[in-house]
SEPAKE-740821 format. One record per residue (C-alpha): residue number from 0; x, y, z. Coordinates in steps of 0.05 Angstrom, whole numbers, plus 32768, in hexadecimal, padded with zeros to 4 digits. Example, Ala and Ser with C-alpha at 12.3 -4.5 7.8 and 13.67 -1.06 7.14 Angstrom:
BEGIN
[0; [80F6; 7FA6; 809C]] [1; [8111; 7FEB; 808F]] 
This chain:
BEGIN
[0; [7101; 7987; 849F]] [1; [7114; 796D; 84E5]] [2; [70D3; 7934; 84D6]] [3; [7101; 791C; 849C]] [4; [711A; 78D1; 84AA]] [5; [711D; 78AB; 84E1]] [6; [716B; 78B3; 84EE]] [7; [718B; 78C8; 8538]] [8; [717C; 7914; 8531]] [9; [71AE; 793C; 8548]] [10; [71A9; 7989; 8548]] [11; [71E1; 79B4; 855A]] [12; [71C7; 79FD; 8568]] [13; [7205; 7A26; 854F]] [14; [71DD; 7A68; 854C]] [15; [71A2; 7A7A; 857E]] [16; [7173; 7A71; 853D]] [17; [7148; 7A48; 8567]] [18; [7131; 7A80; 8599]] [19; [7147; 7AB8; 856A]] [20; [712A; 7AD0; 8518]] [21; [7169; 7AED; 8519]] [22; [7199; 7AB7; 853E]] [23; [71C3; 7AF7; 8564]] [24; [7195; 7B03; 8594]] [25; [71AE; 7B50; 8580]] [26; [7168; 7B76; 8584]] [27; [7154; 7BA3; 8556]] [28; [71A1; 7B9E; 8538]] [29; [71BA; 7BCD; 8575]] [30; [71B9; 7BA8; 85B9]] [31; [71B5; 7B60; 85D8]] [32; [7174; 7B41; 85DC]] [33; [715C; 7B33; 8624]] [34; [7111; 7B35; 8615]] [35; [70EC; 7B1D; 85D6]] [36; [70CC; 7B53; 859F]] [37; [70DE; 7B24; 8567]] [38; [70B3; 7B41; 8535]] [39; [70C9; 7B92; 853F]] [40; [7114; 7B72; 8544]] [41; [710F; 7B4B; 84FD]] [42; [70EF; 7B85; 84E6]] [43; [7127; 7BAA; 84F7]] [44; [715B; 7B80; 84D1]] [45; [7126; 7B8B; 8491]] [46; [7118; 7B3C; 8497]] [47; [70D3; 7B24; 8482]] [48; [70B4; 7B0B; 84BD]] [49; [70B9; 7ABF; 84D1]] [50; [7068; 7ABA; 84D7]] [51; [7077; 7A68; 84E6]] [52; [7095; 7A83; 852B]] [53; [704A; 7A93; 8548]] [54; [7031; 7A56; 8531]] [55; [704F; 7A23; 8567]] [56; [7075; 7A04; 8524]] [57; [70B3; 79F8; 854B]] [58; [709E; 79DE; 858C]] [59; [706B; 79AD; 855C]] [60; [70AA; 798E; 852F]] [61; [70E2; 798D; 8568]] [62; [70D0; 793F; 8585]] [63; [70ED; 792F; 853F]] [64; [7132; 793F; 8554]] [65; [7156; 7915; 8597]] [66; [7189; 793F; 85A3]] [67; [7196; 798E; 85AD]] [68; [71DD; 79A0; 85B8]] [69; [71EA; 79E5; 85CD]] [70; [7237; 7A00; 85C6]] [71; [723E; 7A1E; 860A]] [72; [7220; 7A1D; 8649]] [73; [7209; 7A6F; 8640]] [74; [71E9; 7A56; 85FB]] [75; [71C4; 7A1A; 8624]] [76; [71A9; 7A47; 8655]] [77; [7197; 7A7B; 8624]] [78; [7164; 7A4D; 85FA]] [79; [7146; 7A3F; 863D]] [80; [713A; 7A81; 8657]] [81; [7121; 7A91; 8611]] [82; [70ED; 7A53; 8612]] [83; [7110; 7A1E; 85F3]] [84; [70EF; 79E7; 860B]] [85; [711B; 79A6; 85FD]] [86; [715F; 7994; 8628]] [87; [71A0; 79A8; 860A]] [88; [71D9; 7984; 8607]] [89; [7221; 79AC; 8613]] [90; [7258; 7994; 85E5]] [91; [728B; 79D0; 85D2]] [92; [72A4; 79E4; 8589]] [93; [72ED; 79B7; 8583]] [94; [7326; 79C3; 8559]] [95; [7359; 7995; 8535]] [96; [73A0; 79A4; 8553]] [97; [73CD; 79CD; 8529]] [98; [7403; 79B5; 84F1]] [99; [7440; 79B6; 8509]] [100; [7457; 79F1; 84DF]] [101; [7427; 7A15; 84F8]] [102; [7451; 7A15; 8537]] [103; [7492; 7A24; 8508]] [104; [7473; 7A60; 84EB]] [105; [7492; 7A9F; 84F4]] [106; [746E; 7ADC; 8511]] [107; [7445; 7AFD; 84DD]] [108; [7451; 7B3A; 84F3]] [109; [7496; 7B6A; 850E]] [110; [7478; 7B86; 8553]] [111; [7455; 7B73; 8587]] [112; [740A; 7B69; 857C]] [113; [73C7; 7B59; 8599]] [114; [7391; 7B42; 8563]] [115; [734B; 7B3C; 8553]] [116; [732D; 7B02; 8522]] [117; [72E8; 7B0A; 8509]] [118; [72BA; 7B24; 84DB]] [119; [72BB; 7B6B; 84DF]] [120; [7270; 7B77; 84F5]] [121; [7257; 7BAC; 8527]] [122; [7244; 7B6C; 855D]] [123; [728D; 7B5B; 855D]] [124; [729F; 7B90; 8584]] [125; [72E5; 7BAC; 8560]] [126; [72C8; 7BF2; 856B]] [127; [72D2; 7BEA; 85B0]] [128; [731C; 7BDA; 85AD]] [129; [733A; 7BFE; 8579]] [130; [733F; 7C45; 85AC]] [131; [736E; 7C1B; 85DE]] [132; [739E; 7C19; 85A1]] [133; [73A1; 7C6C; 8595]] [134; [73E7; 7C84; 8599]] [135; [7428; 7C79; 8578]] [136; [743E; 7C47; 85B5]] [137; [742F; 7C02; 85CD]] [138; [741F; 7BC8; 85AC]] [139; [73FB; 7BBE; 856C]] [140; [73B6; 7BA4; 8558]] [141; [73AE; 7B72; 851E]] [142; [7361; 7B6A; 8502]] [143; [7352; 7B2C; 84DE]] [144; [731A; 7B2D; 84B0]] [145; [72EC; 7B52; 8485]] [146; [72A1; 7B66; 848C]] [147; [7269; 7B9B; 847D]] [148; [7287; 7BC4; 84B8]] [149; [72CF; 7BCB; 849C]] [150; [72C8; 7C0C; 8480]] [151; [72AF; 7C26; 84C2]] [152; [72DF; 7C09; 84EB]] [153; [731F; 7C1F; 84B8]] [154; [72FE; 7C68; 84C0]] [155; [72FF; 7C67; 850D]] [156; [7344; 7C45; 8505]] [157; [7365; 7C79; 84D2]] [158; [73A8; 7CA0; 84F3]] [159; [73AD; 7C68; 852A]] [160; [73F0; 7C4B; 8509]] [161; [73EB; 7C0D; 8540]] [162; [73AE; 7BEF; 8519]] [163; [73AF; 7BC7; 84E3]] [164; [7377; 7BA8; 84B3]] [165; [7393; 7B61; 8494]] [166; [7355; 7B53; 8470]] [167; [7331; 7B15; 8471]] [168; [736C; 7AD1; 8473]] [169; [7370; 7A8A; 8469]] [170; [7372; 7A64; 84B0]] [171; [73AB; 7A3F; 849F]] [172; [73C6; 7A89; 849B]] [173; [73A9; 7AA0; 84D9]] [174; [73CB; 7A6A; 850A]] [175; [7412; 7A94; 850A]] [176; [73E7; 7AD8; 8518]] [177; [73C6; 7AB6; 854F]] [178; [7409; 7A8A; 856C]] [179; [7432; 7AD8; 856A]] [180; [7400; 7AFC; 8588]] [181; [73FF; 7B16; 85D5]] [182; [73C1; 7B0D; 85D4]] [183; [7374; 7AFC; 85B2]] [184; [7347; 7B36; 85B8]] [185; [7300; 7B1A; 85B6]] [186; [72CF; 7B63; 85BD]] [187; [7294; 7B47; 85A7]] [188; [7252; 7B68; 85B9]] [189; [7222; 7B2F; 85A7]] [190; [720D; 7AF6; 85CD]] [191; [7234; 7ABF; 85A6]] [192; [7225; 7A71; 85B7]] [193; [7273; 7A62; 85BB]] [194; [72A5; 7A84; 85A2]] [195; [72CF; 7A5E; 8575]] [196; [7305; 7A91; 856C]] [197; [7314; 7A8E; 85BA]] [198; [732E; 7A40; 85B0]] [199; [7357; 7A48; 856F]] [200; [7383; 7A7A; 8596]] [201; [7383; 7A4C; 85D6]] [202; [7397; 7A10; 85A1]] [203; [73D2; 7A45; 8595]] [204; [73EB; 7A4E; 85DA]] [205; [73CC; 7A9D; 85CF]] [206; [73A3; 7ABB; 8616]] [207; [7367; 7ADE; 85FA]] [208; [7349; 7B1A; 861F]] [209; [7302; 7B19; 861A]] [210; [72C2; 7B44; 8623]] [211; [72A1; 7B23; 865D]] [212; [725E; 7B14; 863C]] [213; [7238; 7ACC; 8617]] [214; [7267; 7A92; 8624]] [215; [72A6; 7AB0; 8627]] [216; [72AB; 7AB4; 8675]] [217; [72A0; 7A63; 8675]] [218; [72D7; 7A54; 863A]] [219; [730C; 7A90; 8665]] [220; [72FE; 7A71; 86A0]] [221; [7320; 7A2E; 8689]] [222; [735F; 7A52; 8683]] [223; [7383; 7A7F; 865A]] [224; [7367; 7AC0; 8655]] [225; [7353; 7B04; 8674]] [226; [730F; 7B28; 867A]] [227; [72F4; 7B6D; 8674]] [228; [72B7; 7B9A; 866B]] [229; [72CC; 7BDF; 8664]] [230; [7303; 7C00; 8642]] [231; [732A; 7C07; 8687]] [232; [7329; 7BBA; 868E]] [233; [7340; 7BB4; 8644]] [234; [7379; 7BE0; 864C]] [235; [738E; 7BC5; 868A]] [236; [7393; 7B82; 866F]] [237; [73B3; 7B99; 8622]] [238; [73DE; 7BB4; 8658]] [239; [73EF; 7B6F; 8683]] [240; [7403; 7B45; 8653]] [241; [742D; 7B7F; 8631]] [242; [7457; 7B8C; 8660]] [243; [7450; 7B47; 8691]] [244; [7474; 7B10; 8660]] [245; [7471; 7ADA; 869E]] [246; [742D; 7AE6; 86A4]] [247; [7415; 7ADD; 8658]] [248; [744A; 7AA1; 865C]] [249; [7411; 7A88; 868E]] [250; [73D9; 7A91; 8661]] [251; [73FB; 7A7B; 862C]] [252; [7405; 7A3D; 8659]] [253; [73C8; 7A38; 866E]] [254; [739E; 7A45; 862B]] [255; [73C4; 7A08; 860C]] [256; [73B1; 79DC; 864A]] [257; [736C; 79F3; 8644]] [258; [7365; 79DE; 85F4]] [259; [7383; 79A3; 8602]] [260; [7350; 7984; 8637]] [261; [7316; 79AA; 861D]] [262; [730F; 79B0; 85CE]] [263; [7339; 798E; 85B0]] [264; [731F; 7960; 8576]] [265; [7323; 7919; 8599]] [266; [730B; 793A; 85D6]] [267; [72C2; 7959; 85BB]] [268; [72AF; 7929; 8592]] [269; [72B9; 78F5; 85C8]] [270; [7280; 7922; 85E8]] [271; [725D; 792B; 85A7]] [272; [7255; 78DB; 859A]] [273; [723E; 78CE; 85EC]] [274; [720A; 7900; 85D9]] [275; [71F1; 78D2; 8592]] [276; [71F8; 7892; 85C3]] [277; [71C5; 78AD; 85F4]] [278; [719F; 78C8; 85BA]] [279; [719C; 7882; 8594]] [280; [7185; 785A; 85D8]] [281; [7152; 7886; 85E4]] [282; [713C; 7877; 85A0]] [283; [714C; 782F; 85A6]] [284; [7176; 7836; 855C]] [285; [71A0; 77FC; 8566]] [286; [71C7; 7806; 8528]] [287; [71E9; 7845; 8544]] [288; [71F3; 782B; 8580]] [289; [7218; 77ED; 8569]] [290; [723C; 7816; 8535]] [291; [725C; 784A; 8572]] [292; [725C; 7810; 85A7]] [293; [722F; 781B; 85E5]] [294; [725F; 7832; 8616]] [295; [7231; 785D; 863A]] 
């Protein structure tokens, strides 16, 4: 497919398919991948195996396309070290800002809350959080979402009265959870290539706390959130922005700043269309070029 036409090819490389059968880069559907055994791993997700992989396929069809864009810098340098052999460009996921009732909307929920949005898969990681929120006191947790590991997760979850399952909501729904929240707990497990879910609560004014793995260091470390790796670190910082309301004011602060100059809508896709400009003078296609304006 990427020989059809002779368009400005643009591919955006929203899962790690190109390096990965799989696109997780979760081997053998229990740990991150670091080395390649593709064809045990896809066995192990009872795939058929992608024969087309050993043939040099890819690597033959890929001057076809003028343009990778990678979501994140960790997503970038993660096709590389996996043999990716073309440059990627960096331009983030982006977001429209909210309607203003969005920012009118009452809080969705009577106490206090921290809150997870996601499908509810073992790579996201709610496993991991859902033993800081034992006891009768403290704030609660809100999950947002549905998935094949629901059942699993309600189980571990049953006489924890501080948890609570939504089930799976409309975004337009959503905003108010993530505007009331103390904070966006983002456990995943995975190696994601951005993280959308980090941004929607930074277009919010929410600080997220965040398992310090994939991309989510770079997107924290533009403001607005907290980091951990073991339960200590999660507790500690459930704990901060409990008790500390100046300093979640700060990262509330801080999270909006950071959406603003980094992924909002008018901001990306002024990235997005630089990237098409160089792509169409490389290719010398004149008609894009005149139709964005060469301002590069």
């Amino acid at each position: 497919m990427l020989a059809l036409g002779d368009a400005v090819k643009i591919y955006e490389a929203h899962e790690h398919w190109l390096v990965c059968p799989t696109h997780v880069l979760w081997r053998d559907n229990r740990e991150l991948c670091e080395a390649r055994a593709c064809l045990s791993c896809v066995l192990s997700y009872r795939r058929p195996p992608q024969l087309w992989r050993w043939t040099g396929l890819l690597e033959r069809e890929l001057h076809h396309v003028d343009a990778f864009i990678a979501k994140s810098d960790f997503s970038r340098d993660k096709h590389r070290a996996f043999g990716f052999p073309r440059e990627m460009e960096v331009v983030p996921y982006f977001l429209p800002d909210e309607p203003p009732a969005a920012n009118e909307s009452a809080s969705p929920h009577p106490r206090p809350y921290f809150l997870f949005v996601g499908r509810l898969e073992k790579i996201k990681g709610v496993q991991d959080i859902i033993p800081a929120f034992a006891g009768d006191d403290g704030p609660d947790l809100l999950i947002v979402g549905s998935g094949d590991y629901e059942a699993e997760l309600k189980q571990q979850a049953a006489g924890h009265p501080r948890i609570r399952f939504t089930g799976r909501l409309e975004p337009e729904q959503i905003a108010a959870y993530y505007r009331h929240a103390r904070a966006l707990i983002v456990p995943s497990l995975c190696y994601e290539t951005f993280g959308i879910i980090l941004i929607e609560a930074f277009r919010g004014g929410t600080p997220v706390i965040a398992r310090r793995i994939g991309p989510f260091p770079e997107i924290v470390a533009r403001g607005g959130g907290l980091m951990f790796e073991t339960e200590g670190d999660l507790r500690e910082a459930i704990t901060a922005l409990t008790g500390d309301d100046d300093r979640r004011a700060k990262l509330a602060q801080e999270a909006r700043h950071a959406f603003e100059q980094n992924w909002r809508e008018e901001v990306v896709i002024e990235q997005y269309l630089d990237v098409v400009r160089r792509a169409a003078r490389a290719k010398g296609n004149e008609r894009v070029i005149s139709a964005l304006g060469d301002r590069l």
